[in-house]
C-alpha positions as CSV (number, residue, x, y, z in Angstrom):
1,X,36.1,76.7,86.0
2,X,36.9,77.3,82.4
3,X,35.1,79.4,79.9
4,X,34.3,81.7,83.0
5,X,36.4,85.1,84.5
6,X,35.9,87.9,87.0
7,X,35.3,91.4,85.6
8,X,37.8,93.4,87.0
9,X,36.6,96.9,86.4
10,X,34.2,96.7,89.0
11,X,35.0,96.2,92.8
12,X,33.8,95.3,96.4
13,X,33.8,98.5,98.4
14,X,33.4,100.1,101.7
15,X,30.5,101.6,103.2
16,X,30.7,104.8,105.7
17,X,29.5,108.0,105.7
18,X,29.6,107.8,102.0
19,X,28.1,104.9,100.0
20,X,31.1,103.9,97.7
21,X,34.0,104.4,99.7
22,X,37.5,102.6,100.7
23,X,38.8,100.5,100.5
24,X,38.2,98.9,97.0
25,X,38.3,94.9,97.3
26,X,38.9,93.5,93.9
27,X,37.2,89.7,93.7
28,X,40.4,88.3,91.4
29,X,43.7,87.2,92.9
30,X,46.9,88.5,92.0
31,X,45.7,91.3,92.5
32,X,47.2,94.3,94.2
33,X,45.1,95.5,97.1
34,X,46.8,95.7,100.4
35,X,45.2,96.0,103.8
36,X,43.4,94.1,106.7
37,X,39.9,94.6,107.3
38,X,39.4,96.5,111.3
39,X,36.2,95.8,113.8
40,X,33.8,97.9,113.5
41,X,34.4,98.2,109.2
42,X,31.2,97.2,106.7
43,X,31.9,96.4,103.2
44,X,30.4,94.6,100.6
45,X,31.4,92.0,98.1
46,X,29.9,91.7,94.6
47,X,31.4,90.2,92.1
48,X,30.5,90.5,88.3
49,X,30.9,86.6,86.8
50,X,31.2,86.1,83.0
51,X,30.4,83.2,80.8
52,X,33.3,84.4,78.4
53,X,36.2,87.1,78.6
54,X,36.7,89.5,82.0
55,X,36.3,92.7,79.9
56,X,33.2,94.6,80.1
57,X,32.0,97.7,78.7
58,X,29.9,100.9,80.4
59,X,26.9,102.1,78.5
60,X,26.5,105.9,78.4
61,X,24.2,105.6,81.5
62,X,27.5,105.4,83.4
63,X,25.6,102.7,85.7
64,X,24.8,100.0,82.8
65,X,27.8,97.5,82.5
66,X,27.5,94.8,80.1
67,X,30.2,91.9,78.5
68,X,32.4,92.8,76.1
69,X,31.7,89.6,74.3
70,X,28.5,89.8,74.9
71,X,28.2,86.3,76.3
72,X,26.0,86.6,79.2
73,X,27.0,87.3,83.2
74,X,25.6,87.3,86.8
75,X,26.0,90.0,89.2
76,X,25.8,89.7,92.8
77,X,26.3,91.8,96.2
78,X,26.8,90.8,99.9
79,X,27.5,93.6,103.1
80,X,29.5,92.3,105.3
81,X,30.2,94.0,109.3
82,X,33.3,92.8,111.2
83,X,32.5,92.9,114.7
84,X,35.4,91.8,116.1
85,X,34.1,88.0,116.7
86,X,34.0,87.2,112.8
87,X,32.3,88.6,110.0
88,X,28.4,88.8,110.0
89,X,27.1,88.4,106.4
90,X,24.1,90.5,105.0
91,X,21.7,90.0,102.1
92,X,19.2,92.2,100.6
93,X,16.0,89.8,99.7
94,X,14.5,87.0,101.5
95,X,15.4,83.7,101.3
96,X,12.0,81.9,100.7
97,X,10.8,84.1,97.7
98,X,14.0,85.8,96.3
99,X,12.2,89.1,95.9
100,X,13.5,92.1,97.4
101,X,12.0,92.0,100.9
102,X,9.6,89.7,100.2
103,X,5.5,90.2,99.5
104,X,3.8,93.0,101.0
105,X,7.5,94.5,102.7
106,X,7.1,97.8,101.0
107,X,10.9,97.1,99.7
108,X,14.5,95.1,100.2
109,X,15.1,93.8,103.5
110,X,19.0,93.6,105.0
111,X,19.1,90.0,106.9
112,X,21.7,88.7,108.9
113,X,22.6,84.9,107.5
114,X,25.5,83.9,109.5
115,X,28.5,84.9,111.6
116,X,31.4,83.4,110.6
117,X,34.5,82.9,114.0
């Protein structure tokens, strides 16, 4: 779609005994990550989508990104487990009320939405 890109400074990742851990999955193509993911692997994807130029900027928080342009951008994060009969797909959040866990769950949720063969 035009007028749109995919920040590249920020990355899919795994998740094992340490939160932020390989392998890095960038969300652009030509890209050049290399590998296959293995049952029994949990990563996530989240890509960073921007009404304007890929580039973005870290403010001195070291957390904060924001657009270099300052046009404005959507964020977004999915775990996903290979089990070795497709991938299952997990969300933080609940469908119905797109709050984190929903009313009264004392916080976010992690909820299978579908297996994929």
């Amino acid at each position: 779609m035009s007028g749109f890109s995919v920040v590249r400074s920020i990355c899919g990742h795994g998740i094992g005994e340490l939160f932020h851990c390989a392998p890095n999955i960038p969300h652009y193509g030509r890209n050049k990550a290399v590998g296959v993911m293995k049952v029994g692997q949990t990563f996530t994807i989240e890509p960073m989508i921007n009404a304007g130029v890929w580039r973005d900027r870290m403010w001195p928080d070291g957390w904060t990104a924001v657009t270099a342009d300052g046009k404005r951008s959507a964020q977004f994060e999915h775990t996903l487990l290979e089990p070795g009969t497709g991938l299952d797909l997990y969300r933080t959040g609940n469908r119905t009320t797109g709050g984190p866990g929903g009313p009264g769950s004392g916080g976010p949720s992690c909820s299978p939405l579908a297996v994929t063969k």
